[in-house]
C-alpha positions in Angstrom: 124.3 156.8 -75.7 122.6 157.6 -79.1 122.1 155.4 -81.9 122.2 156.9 -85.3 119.4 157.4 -87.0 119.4 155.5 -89.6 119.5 152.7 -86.7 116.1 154.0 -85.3 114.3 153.8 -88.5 114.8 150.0 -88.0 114.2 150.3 -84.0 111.3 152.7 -83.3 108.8 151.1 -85.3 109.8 147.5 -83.4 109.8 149.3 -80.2 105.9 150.1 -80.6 105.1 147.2 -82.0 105.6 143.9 -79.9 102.9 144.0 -77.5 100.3 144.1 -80.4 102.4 141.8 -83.1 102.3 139.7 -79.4 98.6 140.0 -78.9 98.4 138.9 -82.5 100.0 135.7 -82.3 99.1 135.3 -78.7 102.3 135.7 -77.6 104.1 132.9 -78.6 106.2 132.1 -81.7 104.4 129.0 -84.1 106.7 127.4 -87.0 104.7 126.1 -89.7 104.7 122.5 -90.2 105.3 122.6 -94.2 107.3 125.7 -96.0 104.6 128.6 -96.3 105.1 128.4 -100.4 103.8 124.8 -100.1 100.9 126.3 -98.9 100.7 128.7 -101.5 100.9 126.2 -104.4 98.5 124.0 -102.8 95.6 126.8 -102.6 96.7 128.1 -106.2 96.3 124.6 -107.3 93.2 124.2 -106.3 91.7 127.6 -107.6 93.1 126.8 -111.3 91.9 123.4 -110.9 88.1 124.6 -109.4 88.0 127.4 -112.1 89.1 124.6 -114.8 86.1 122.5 -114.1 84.0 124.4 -114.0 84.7 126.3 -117.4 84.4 122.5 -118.5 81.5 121.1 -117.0 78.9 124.1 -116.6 79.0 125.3 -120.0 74.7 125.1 -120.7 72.5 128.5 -121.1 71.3 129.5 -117.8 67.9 127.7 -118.2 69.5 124.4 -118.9 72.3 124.2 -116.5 71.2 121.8 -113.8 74.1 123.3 -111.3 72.0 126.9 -112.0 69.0 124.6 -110.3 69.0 126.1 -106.9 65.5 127.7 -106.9 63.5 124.4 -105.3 62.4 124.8 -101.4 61.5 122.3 -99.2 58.8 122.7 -97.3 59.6 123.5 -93.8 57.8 124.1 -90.3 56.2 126.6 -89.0 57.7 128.6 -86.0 55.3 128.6 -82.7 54.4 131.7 -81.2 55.9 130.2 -78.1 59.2 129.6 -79.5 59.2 132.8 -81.2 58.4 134.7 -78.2 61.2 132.4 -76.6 63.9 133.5 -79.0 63.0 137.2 -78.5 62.9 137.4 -75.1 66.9 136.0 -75.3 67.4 138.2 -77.5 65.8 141.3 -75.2 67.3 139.9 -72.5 70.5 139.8 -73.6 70.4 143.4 -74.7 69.3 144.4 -71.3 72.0 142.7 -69.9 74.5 144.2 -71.8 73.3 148.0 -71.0 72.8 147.3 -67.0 76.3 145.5 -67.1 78.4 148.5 -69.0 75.9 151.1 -66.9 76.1 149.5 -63.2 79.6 146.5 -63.9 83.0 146.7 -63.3 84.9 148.8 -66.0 87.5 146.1 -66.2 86.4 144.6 -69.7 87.8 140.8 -69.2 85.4 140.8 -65.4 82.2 142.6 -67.3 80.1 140.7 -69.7 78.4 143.5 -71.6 82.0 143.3 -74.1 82.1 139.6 -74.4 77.9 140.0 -75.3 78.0 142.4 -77.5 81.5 142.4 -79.4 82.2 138.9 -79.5 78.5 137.0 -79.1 76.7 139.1 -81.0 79.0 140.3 -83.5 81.1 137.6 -84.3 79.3 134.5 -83.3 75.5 135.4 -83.5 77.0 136.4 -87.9 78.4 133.0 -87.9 75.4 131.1 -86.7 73.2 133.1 -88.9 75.6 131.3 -91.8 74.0 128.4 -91.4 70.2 129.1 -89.3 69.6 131.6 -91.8 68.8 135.8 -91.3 67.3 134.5 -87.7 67.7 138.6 -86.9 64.7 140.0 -89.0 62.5 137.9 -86.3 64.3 138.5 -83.6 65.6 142.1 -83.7 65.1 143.8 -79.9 64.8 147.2 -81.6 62.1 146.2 -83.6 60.4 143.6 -80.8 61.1 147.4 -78.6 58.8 149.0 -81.6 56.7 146.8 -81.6 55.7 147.2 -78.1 55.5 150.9 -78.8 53.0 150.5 -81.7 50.6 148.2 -79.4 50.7 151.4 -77.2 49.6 153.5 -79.3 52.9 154.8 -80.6 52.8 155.4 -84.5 56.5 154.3 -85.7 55.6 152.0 -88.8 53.7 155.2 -91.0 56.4 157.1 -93.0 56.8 160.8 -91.9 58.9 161.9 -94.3 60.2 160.1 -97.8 63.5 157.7 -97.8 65.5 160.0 -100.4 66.7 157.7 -103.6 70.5 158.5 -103.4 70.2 158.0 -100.2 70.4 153.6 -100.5 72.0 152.1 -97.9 74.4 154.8 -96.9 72.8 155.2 -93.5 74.1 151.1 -92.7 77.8 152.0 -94.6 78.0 154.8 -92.4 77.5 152.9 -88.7 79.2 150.1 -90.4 82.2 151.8 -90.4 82.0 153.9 -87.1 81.3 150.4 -85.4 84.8 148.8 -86.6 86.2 152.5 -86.0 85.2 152.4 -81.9 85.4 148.5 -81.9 89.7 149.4 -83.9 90.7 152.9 -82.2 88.1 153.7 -79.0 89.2 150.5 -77.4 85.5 150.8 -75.8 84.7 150.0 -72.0 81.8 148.6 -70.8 80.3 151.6 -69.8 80.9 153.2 -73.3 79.5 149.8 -75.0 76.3 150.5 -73.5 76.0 154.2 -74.1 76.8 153.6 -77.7 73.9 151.3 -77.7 71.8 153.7 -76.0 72.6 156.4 -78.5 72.0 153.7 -81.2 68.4 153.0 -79.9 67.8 157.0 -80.0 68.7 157.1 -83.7 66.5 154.0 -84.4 63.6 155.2 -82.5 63.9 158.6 -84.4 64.8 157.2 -88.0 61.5 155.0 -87.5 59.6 157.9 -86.4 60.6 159.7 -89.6 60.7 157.2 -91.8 58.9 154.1 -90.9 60.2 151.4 -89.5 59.7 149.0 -92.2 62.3 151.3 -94.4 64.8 152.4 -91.4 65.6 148.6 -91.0 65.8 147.8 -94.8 67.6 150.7 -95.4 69.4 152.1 -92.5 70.0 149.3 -89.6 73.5 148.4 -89.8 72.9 144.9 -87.7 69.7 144.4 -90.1 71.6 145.0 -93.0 74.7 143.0 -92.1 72.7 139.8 -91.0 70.4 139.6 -94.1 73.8 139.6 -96.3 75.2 136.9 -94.2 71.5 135.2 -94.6 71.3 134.7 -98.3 74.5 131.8 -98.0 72.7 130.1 -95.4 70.6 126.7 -96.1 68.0 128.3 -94.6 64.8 130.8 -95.0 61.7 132.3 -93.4 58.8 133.9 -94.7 55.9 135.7 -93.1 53.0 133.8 -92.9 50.2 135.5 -95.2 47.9 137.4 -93.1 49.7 136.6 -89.2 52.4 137.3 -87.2 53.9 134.3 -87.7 56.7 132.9 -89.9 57.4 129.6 -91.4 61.2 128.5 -91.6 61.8 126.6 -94.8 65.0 124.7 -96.1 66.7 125.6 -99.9 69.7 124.4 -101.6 73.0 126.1 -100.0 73.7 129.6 -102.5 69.5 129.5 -103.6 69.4 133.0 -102.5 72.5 135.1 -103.4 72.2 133.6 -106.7 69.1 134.9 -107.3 69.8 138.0 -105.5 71.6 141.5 -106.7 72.4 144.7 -104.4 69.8 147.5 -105.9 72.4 150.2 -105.0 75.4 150.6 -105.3 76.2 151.3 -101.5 75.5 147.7 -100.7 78.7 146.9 -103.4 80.7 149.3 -100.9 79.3 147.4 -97.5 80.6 143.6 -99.1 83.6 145.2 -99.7 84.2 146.8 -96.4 83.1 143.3 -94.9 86.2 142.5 -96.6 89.1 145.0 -96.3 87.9 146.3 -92.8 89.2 142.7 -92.0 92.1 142.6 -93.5 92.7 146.4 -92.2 92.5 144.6 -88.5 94.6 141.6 -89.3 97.9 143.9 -90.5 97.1 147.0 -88.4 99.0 146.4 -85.2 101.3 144.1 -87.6 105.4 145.3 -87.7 105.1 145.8 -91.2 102.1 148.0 -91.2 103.5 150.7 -88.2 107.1 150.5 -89.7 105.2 151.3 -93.2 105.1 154.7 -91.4 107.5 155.4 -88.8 110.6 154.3 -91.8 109.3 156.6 -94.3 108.3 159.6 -91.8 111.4 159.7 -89.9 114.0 159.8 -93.2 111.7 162.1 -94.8 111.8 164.5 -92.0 114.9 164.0 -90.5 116.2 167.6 -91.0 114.0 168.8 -88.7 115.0 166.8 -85.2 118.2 165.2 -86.1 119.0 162.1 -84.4 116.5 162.8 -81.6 114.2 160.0 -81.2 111.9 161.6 -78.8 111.1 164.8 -81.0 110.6 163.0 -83.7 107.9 160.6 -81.6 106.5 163.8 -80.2 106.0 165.4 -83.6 104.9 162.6 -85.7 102.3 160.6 -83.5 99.2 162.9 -84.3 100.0 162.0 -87.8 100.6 158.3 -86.9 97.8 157.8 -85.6 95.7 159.5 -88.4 97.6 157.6 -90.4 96.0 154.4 -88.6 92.6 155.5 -88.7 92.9 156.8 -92.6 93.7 153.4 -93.9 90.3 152.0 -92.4 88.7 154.5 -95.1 90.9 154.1 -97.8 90.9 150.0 -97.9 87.7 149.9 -99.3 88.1 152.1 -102.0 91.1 150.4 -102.7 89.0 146.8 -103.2 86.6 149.3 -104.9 89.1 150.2 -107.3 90.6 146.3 -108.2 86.9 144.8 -108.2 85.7 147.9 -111.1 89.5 146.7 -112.3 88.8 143.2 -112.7 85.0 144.2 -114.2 86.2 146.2 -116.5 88.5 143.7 -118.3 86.2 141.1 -118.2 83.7 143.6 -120.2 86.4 143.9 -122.6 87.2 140.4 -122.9 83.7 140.0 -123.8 83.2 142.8 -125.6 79.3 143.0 -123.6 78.0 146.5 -123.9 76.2 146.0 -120.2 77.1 148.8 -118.5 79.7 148.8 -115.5 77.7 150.0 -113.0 75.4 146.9 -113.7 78.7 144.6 -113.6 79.6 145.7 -110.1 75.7 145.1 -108.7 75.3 141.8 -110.4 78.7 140.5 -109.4 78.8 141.7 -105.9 77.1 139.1 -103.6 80.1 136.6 -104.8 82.8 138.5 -102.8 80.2 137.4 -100.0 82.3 134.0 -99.2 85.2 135.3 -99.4 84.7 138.4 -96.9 82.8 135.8 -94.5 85.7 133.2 -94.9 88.0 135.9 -94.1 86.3 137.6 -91.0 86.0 133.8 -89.2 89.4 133.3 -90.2 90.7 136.2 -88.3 88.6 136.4 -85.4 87.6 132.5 -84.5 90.4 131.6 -82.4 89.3 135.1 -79.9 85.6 133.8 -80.3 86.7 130.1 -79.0 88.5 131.9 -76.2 85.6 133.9 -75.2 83.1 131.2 -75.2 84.7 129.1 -73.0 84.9 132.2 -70.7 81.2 132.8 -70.8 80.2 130.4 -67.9 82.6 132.4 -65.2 80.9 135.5 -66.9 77.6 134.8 -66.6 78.0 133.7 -63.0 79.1 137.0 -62.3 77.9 139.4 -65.3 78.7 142.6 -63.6 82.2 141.6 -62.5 81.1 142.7 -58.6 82.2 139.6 -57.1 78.7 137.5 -57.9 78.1 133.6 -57.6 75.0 133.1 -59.5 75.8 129.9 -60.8 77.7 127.1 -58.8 81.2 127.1 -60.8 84.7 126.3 -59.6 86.3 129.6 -60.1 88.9 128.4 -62.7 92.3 130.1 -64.7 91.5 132.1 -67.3 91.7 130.8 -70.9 95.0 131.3 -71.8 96.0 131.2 -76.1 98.6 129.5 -75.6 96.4 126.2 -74.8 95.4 126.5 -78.5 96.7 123.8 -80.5 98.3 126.2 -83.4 98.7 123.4 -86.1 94.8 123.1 -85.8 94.2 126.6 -85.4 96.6 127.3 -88.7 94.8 124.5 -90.8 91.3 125.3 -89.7 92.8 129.4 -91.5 93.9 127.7 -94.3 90.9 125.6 -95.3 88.6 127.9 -94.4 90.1 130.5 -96.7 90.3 128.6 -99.5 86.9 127.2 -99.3 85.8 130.7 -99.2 87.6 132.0 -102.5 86.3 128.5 -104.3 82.4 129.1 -103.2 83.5 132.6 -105.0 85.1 131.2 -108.2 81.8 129.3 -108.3 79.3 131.9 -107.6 81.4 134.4 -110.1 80.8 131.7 -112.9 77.5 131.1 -112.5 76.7 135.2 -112.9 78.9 135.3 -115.6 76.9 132.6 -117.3 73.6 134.7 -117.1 75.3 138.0 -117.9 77.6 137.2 -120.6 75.8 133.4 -121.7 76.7 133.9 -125.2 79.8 136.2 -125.0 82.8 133.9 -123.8 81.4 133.9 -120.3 84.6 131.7 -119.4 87.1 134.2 -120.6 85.2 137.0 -118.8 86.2 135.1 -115.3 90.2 135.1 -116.1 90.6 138.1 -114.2 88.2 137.7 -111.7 90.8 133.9 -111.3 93.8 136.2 -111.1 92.4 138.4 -109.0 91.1 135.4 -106.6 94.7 133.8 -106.9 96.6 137.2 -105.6 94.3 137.5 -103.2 94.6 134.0 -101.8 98.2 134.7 -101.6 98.0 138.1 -99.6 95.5 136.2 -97.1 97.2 133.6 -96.7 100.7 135.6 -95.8 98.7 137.5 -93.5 97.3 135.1 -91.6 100.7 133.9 -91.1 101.5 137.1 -89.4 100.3 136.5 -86.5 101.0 133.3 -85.9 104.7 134.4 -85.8 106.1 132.7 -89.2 107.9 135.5 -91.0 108.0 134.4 -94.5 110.5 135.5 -97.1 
């Protein structure tokens, strides 16, 4: 018996979705403990209220504003060579782990620990220490502690063979940025191709260092290098080379010292904050009902004459285009957040009448999406983190899922989400978010005070507010997404 079609416009798009919606709110339905609106006011609230204040209270020239007063360090210690050679050798070791795992491990991704290492320890909770132990990476880096081994050898790679083109910026880090969350969104990598993505990885560092130096390939063109430093620049904490050694001292600042007195010098760094921020949000609605039936409602009434009411033609003809559609939106996201943040810019030039030029705007005002795009990414991937982590002993008792007892653990039941208290989890979101956009309302105000200190700089942030508001509301809705509560 066929349905009509206008019945599977409705049906097809739920048919492919509820494993993933599942996987998304771990499989089980959570009602929110307060109306979703409630939550809504409350976050607005307190956006017009932060913004309010602070139009009120920091109101002084730059040079006078004591909240502008972030500058002072505290003198801190100096790191050992014995705890800096400890550090790097966890962090070598755990990159060797990770290759011999996906090389010689099981390919079953939940037994093998070079995923769990690199995707979820590395990526996500190695960025989220670095938030508050500062850009702990630059000393730490196996590819460069790899180089360096090479240079004591006798193996040039610091000298510059040939000249880092200008245009060129950070493009190189954009470009592996985005083929990462591309593999990690659409590949579905195994072990085995985890580590030959890193191998191929090392081969295009060792080569851009050889051309270029190895000072400027990891400035410029190391995505990890790149990503950490950002995420480094919130962090209460610093370290500096010490003049004429090896070593480095590690000194504490007031939180937000260093993106304040910080600004991306090319515009490719303005596109890498933003993809922080929409590749996120491109993961948190992909697999998401709304975003596959976005597709599949419009696709099948628009081609209908061609098939009829046969489903499986129409499945057949259209999922090449699905799932370019899929991996299209990754690209177009953050042009999209391109487009609103020149948007918002733009009016606030106007509103000012400032004749600094846009370009100038969007570099100066780009570090305080930072928060925001860091609140974001731990909102959304947190809960799998806490999973994983307390799956890490089992792991590294067995790292190559071959049936090893290296460590004397009870073998135990997997983690299972639904042992997740949700009202936490959904609170922890919530706060977390909204922290996020305030630290950005603050950060926004403060540049706005330097750029436009006797132009209305308070006016200038009104739609930079709205823009914060409507995104508070969007995150917020999808955040409630997965957790099952379908909001009207």
């Amino acid at each position: 018996m066929r349905l009509p079609l206008h019945a599977h416009r409705w049906l097809f798009p739920a048919c492919l979705a509820p494993s993933l919606a599942g996987a998304h709110s771990f499989g089980t339905v959570y009602v929110l403990p307060v109306p979703f609106w409630m939550y809504v006011y409350s976050c607005v609230a307190t956006l017009l209220i932060t913004f309010s204040l602070l139009g009120f209270l920091v109101t002084a020239p730059p040079a006078q504003a004591p909240v502008l007063r972030l500058e002072q360090h505290r003198r801190g210690g100096v790191l050992s060579p014995l705890t800096l050679s400890l550090m790097r050798a966890v962090a070598m070791g755990g990159w060797v782990l990770t290759l011999v795992a996906g090389l010689f491990g099981s390919e079953d991704p939940a037994r093998n620990i070079a995923m769990t290492l690199f995707w979820v320890m590395f990526l996500l909770g190695f960025a989220y220490f670095t938030l508050v132990a500062g850009d702990l990476y630059a000393l730490i880096n196996p590819w460069r502690t790899v180089i360096e081994a090479l240079q004591r050898r006798g193996c040039n790679l610091t000298t510059r063979r040939v000249r880092w083109p200008r245009r060129l910026g950070y493009w190189p880090a954009v470009g592996f940025y985005v083929a990462v969350v591309a593999i990690e969104l659409f590949v579905k990598p195994t072990p085995r191709a985890t580590a030959l993505l890193l191998l191929s990885y090392s081969a295009i560092t060792l080569l851009g260092c050889f051309a270029f130096g190895a000072t400027k390939w990891f400035r410029r063109a190391d995505f990890f290098s790149v990503y950490f430093h950002l995420i480094g620049t919130l962090a209460p904490v610093e370290y500096r080379r010490l003049r004429g050694s090896q070593g480095w001292r590690a000194r504490l600042r007031s939180p937000l010292a260093s993106v304040q007195r910080q600004a991306p010098s090319h515009i490719a760094l303005v596109l890498f904050v933003l993809f922080m921020l929409s590749s996120t949000t491109y993961d948190a609605i992909l697999d998401t009902v709304l975003w596959v039936g976005l597709f599949w409602r419009n696709a099948l009434w628009l081609f209908e004459p061609l098939w009829g009411d046969d489903l499986s033609k129409a499945q057949t003809l259209l999922m090449d285009w699905y799932l370019l559609y899929r991996q299209a939106g990754l690209l177009v996201f953050p042009f999209l957040y391109l487009g609103l943040y020149l948007l918002v810019l733009y009016l606030a030039k106007q509103l000012t009448r400032s004749a600094i030029p846009l370009k100038t705007l969007a570099l100066k005002f780009c570090y305080s999406l930072l928060p925001i795009a860091i609140a974001y990414h731990f909102t959304h991937y947190f809960t799998f983190l806490w999973m994983q982590v307390k799956a890490l002993p089992a792991l590294l008792s067995d790292p190559l899922g071959l049936g090893w007892r290296l460590l004397p653990l009870e073998a135990g039941a997997p983690v299972e989400p639904s042992t997740l208290e949700m009202g936490i989890v959904w609170h922890t979101q919530v706060a977390v978010l909204l922290g996020g956009h305030v630290v950005s309302i603050y950060l926004a105000h403060v540049t706005a005070m330097r750029m436009f200190a006797n132009r209305r700089p308070v006016l200038s942030q009104l739609p930079t507010l709205v823009l914060m508001v409507a995104y508070t509301i969007v995150g917020l809705w999808i955040l409630s997404l997965p957790l099952g509560a379908e909001q009207g």
